[in-house]
C-alpha positions as CSV (number, residue, x, y, z in Angstrom):
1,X,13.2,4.0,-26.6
2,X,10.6,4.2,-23.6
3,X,7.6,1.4,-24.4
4,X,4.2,2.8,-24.6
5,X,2.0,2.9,-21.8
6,X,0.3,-0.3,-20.8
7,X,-2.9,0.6,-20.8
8,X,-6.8,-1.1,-19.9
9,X,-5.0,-3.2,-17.2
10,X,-6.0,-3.6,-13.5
11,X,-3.0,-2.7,-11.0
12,X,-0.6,-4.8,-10.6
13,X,0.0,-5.5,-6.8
14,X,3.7,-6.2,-6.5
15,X,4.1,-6.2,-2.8
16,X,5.6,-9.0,-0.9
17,X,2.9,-10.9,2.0
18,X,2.5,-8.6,5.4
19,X,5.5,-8.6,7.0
20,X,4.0,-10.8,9.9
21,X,3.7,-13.5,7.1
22,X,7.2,-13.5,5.7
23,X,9.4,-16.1,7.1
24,X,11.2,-14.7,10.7
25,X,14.7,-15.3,8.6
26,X,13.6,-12.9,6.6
27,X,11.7,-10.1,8.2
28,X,14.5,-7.9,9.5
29,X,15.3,-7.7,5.8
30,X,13.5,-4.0,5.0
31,X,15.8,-2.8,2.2
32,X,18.5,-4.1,-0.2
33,X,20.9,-2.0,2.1
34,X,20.1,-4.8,5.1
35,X,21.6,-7.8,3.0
36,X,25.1,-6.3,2.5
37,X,25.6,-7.1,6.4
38,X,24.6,-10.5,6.8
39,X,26.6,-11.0,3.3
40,X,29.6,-10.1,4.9
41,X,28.7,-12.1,8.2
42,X,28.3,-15.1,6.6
43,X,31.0,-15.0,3.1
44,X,35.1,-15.8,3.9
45,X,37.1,-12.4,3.6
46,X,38.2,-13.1,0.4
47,X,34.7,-13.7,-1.5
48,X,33.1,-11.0,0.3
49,X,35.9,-8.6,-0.8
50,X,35.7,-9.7,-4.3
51,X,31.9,-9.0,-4.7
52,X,31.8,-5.6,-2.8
53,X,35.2,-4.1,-3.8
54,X,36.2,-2.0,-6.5
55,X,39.1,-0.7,-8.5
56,X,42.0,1.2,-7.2
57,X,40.4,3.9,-4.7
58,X,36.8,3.6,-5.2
59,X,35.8,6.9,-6.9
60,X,33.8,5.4,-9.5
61,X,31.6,3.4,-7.1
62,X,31.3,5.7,-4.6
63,X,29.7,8.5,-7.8
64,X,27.6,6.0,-8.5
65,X,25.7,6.4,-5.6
66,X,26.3,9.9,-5.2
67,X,25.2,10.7,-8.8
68,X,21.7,9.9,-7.4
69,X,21.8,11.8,-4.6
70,X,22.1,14.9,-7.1
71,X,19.3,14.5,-8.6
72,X,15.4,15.5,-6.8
73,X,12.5,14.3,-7.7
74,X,9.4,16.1,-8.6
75,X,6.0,15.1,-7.4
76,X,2.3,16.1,-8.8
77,X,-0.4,15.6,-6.9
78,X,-4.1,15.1,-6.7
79,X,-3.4,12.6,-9.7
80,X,-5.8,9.6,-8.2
81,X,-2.8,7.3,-8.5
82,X,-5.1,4.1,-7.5
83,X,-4.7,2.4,-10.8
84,X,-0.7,2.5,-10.9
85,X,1.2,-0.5,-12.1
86,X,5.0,-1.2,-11.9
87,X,4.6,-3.7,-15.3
88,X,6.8,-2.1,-18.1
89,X,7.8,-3.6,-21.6
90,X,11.2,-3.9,-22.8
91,X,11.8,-5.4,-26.2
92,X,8.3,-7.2,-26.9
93,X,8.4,-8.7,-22.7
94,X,6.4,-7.8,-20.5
95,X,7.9,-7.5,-16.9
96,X,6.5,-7.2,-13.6
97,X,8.8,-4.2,-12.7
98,X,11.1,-1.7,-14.9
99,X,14.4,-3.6,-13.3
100,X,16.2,-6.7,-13.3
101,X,19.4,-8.8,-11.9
102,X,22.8,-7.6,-13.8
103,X,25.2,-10.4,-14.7
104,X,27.8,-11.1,-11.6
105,X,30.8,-13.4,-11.9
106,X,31.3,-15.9,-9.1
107,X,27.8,-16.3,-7.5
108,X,28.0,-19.9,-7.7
109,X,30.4,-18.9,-4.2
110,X,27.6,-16.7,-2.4
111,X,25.5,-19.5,-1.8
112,X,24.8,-23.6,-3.5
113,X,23.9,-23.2,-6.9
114,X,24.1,-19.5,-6.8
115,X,23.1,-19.1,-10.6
116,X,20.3,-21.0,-10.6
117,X,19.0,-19.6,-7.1
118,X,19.5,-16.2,-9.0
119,X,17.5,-16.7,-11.8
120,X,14.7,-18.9,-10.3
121,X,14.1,-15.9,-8.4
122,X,14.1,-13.7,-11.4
123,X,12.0,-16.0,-13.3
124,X,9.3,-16.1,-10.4
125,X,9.1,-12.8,-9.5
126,X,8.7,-12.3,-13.7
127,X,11.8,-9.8,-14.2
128,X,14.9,-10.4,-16.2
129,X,18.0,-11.8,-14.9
130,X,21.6,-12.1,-17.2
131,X,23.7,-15.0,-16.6
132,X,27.7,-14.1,-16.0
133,X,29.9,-15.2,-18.4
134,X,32.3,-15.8,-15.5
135,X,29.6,-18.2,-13.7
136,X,30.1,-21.4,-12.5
137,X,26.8,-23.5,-13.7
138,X,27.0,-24.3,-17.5
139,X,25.4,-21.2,-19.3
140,X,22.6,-24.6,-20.4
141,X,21.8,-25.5,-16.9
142,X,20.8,-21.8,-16.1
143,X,18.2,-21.6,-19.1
144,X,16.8,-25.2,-18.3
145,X,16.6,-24.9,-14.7
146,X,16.3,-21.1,-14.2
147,X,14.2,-19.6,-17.0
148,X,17.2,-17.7,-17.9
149,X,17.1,-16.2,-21.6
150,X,19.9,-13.2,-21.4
151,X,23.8,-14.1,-21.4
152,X,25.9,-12.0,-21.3
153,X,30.0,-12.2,-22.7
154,X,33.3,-11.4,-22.5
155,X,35.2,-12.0,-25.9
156,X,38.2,-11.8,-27.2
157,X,39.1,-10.1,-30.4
158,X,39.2,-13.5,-32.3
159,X,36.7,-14.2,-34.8
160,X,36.8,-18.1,-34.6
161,X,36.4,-18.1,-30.5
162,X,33.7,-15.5,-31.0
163,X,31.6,-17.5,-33.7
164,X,31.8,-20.4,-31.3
165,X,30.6,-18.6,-27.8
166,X,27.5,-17.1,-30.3
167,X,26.7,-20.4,-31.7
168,X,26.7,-22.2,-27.8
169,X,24.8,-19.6,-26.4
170,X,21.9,-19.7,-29.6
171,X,21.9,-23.4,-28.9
172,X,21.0,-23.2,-25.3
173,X,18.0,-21.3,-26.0
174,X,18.9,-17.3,-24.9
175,X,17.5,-14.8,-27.1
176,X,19.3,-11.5,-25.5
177,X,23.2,-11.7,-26.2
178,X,24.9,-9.2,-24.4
179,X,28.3,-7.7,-25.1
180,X,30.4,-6.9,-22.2
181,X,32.6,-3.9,-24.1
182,X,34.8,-2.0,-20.7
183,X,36.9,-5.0,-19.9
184,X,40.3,-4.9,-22.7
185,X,42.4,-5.2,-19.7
186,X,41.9,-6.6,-16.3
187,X,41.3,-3.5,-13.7
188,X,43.6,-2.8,-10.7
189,X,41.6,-4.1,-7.7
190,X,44.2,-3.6,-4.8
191,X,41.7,-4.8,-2.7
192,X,41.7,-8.1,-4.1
193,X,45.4,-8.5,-3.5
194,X,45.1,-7.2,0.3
195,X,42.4,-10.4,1.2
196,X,44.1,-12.7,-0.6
197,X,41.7,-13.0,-3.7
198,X,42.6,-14.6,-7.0
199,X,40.9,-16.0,-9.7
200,X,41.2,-19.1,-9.6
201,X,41.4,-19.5,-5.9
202,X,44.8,-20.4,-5.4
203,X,44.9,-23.0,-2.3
204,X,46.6,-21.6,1.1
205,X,46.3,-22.0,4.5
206,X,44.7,-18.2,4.8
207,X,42.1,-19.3,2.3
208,X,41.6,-22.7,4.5
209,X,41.1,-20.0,7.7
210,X,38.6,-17.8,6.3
211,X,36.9,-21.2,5.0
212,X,36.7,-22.8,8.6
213,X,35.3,-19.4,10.3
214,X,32.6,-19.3,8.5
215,X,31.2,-22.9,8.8
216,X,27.7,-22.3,7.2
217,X,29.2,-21.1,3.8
218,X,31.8,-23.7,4.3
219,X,29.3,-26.4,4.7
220,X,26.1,-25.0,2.9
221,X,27.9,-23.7,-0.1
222,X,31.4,-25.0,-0.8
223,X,31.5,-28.5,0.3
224,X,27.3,-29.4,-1.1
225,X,28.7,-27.9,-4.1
226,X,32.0,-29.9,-4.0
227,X,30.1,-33.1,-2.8
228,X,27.8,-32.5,-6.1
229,X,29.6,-31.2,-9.0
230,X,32.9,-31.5,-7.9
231,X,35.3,-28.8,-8.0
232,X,33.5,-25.8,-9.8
233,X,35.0,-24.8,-13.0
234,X,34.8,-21.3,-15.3
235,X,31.7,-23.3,-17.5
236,X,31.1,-20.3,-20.1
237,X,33.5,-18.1,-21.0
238,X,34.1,-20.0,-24.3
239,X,32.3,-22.8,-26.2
240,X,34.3,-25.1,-24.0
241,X,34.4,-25.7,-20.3
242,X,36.7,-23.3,-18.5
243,X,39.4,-23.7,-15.9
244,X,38.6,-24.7,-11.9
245,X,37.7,-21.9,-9.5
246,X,40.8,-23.7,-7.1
247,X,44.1,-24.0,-8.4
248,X,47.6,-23.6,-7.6
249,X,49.4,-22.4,-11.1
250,X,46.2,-22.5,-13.6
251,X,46.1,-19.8,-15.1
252,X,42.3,-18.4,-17.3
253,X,42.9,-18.2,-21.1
254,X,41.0,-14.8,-21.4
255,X,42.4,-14.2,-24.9
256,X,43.2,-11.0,-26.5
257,X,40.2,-8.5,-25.2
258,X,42.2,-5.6,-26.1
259,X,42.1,-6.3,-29.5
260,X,37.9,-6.5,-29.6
261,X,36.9,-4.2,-32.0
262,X,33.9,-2.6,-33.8
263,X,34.4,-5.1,-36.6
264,X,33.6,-7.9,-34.1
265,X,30.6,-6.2,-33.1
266,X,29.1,-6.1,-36.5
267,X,30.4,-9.7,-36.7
268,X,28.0,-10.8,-33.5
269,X,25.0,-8.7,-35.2
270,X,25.5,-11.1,-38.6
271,X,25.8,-14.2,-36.5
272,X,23.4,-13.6,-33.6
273,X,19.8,-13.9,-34.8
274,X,18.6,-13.0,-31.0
275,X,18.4,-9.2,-29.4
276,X,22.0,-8.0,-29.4
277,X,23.1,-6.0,-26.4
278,X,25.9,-3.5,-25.6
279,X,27.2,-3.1,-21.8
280,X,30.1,-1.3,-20.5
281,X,28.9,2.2,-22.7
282,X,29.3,6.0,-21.0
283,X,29.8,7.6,-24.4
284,X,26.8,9.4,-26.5
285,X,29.5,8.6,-29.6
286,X,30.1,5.0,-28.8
287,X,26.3,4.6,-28.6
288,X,25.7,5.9,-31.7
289,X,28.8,3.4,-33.3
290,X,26.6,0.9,-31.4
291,X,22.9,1.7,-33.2
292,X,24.6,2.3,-36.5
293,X,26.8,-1.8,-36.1
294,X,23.2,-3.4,-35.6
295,X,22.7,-3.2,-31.4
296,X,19.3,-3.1,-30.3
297,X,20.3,-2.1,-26.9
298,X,22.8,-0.6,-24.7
299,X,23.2,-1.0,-21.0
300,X,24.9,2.3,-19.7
301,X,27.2,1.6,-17.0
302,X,31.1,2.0,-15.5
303,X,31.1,-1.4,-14.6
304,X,29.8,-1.1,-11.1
305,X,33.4,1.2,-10.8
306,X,35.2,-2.0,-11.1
307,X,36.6,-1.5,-14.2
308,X,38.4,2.3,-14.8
309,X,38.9,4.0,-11.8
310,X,37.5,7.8,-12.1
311,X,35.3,6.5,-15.4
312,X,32.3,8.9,-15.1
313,X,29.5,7.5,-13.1
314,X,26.3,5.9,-15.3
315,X,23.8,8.7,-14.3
316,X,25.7,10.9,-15.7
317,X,26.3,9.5,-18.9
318,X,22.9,8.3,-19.2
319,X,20.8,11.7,-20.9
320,X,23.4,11.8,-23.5
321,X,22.9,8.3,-24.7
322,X,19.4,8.1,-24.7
323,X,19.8,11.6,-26.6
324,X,21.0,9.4,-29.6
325,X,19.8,6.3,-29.0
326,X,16.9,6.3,-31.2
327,X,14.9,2.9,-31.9
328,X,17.7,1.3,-29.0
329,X,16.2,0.8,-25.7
330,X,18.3,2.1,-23.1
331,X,19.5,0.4,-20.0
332,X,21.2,1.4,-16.8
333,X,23.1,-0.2,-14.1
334,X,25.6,1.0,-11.3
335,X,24.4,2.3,-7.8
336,X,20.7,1.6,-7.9
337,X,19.7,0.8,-4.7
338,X,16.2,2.3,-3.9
339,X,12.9,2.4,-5.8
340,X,13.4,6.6,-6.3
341,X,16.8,5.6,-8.0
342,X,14.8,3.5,-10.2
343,X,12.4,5.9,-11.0
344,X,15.3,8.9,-11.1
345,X,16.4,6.7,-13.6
346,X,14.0,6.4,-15.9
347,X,13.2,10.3,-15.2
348,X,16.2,10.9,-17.0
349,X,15.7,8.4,-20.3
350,X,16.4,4.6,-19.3
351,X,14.3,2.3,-20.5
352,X,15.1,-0.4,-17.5
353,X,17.5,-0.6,-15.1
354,X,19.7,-3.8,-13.6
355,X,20.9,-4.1,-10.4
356,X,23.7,-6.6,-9.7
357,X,25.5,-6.2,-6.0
358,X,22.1,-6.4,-3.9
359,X,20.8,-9.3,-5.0
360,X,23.9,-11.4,-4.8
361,X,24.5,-10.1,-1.0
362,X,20.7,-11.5,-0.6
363,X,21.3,-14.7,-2.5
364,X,24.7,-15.0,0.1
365,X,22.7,-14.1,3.3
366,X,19.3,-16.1,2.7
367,X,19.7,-18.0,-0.8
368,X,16.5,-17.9,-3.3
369,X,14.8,-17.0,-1.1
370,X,16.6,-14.0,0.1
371,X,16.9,-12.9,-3.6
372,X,13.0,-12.8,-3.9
373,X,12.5,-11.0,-1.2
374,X,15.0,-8.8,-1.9
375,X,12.8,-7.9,-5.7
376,X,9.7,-8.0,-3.7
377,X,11.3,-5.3,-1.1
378,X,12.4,-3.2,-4.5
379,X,8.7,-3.8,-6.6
380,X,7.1,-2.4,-3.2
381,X,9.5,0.8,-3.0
382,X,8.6,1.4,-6.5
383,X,4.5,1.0,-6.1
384,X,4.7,3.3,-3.3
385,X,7.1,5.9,-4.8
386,X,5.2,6.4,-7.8
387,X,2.0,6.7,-6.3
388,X,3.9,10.0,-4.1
389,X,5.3,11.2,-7.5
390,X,2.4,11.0,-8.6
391,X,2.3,8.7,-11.5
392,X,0.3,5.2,-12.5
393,X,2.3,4.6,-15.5
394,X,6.4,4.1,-15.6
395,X,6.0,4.6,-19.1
396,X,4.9,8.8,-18.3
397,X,7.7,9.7,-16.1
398,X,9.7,11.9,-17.9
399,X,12.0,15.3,-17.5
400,X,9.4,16.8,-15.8
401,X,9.7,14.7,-13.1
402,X,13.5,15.0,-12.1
403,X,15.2,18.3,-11.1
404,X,19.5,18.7,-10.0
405,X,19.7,19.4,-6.7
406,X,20.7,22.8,-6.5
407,X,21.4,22.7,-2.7
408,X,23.7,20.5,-3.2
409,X,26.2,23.4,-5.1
410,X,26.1,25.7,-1.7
């Protein structure tokens, strides 16, 4: 459910310093695009690979971003768009712009203290970030030393190991709990096999390779964090610390995911006290089985086409849902990667967006710092997008706004 306008406040400026101010390691950064490179650059194989890859042959991620491209926008003009603002509301917050960081397992590997750098960002830049389950900084550190106040979880269908993860999470302080529902099985990531990928690491002398040809990440990442905290472990996917990231024969205790259930749902919504959210959700019907077991939210999403290969991309699912969603604020992620997608988007019903892959490639090639420049670089698309739509308010964009594009079918 879109927030009312904000209204009787002065603009909002959300754009980043000149560009002859920002820091020379930074200025040939002019779109979230730009950091996928030096990502690559800098990672070993087998990291990079595990953070840009998808399942089997790709078609869900590859309609993410196509779904986007079907869609045109619609400007009005003449609409004295001098007192725009990119703040939006989502459940009671107020946010500097309508999008924030999607949870993203691992990114204590894409740079030191990848969590933390992640949310700090987040935190400064006053947008939402959602801490990984899969992360590697206790889920406590992150709130404390990041701001963070969104977790998100992946759960088994066992009550007692669910009551336990709810309980952990209330005590750290997060008041968004968010359901990770498209994961009963572990997807087929071929890709992961071909570079040598596992989880956990398992030690080899191809690992050791990739490692020593990339000496910043092998220095600036792995060994401070080794030198620091030791070998990093799984530290929140339970209410007890998790399994280390290198082994040779440990294997992760996911538990029994394809027996979650409906019932265990309803079972978070009696035990959480917090905003409950649903991710993983491309079906109008599952969304309404979502508002009726107590959600307050869903995010609509295939997973960032990790998950089912050929799963219909968000986008498309998204008008349906937020057809039924009634008092749930609807959320988006999956291929957003400019501030029109953003604003295509909400065009077409989402509340807010997240955006996962784009900041962790920043957070890899430049660190926290990389990460706000990369939200500063999106806030700035946005300011200047809806001022040629022809809009001050993300709260009024609406169908009107949004057409297919029909020279796409010839």
């Amino acid at each position: 459910m879109r927030a009312a306008p904000i209204s009787g406040e002065a603009r909002i400026v959300a754009a980043p310093r000149p560009l002859d101010e920002i820091p020379r390691n930074l200025a040939s950064f002019l779109c979230l695009d730009d950091f996928q490179a030096a990502a690559r650059r800098r990672l070993p194989r087998q990291i990079y690979g595990y953070y840009a890859g998808a399942a089997e042959t790709g078609q869900s991620f590859e309609a993410n971003r196509e779904s986007f491209r079907s869609y045109e926008l619609v400007p009005r003009v003449l609409a004295d768009v001098s007192t725009r603002t990119t703040r939006t509301e989502l459940f009671g917050q107020h946010y500097d712009a309508p999008f924030g960081i999607a949870p993203m397992g691992l990114s204590g590997l894409a740079t030191f203290d990848g969590e933390i750098a992640l949310a700090r960002a987040a935190e400064r830049e006053r947008i939402p970030s959602i801490v990984s389950a899969t992360s590697l900084t206790r889920l406590e550190r992150i709130a404390q030393e990041g701001g963070a106040r969104w977790f998100q979880a992946y759960l088994p269908g066992e009550d007692e190991r669910i009551a336990a993860m709810v309980e952990r999470v209330a005590a750290a302080g997060y008041d968004t709990f968010v359901l990770t529902v498209d994961v009963p099985v572990a997807a087929n990531r071929e890709n992961n096999v071909r570079t040598g990928f596992s989880i956990p690491l398992r030690p080899s002398l191809r690992l050791a390779w990739d490692g020593a040809i990339r000496p910043r990440w092998l220095l600036d990442t792995w060994f401070a964090s080794f030198l620091r905290k030791g070998i990093p472990h799984f530290e929140n996917m339970d209410a007890f610390r998790g399994p280390p990231i290198l082994s040779r024969n440990v294997v992760r205790a996911i538990g029994a995911r394809d027996q979650l259930a409906w019932r265990h749902l309803e079972l978070i919504r009696r035990l959480w006290m917090g905003r409950l959210v649903v991710k993983g959700v491309l079906s109008a019907q599952d969304a309404v089985l979502a508002r009726e077991a107590g959600a307050d939210g869903v995010i609509v999403s295939n997973h960032g086409g990790r998950q089912l290969d050929g799963a219909r991309p968000a986008l498309a699912a998204l008008p349906a849902i937020a057809d039924v969603a009634g008092p749930m604020s609807v959320m988006i992620d999956g291929g957003i990667r400019r501030g029109s997608d953003v604003l295509k988007a909400l065009a077409l019903g989402a509340d807010f967006v997240f955006l996962g892959r784009p900041f962790l490639f920043a957070a890899a090639a430049r660190g926290e710092a990389g990460v706000g420049h990369a939200i500063r670089l999106l806030k700035v698309e946005i300011d200047r997008n809806m001022a040629l739509l022809g809009v001050t308010d993300l709260a009024t964009i609406g169908p009107e706004h949004i057409e297919p594009a029909l020279w796409r079918r010839f």
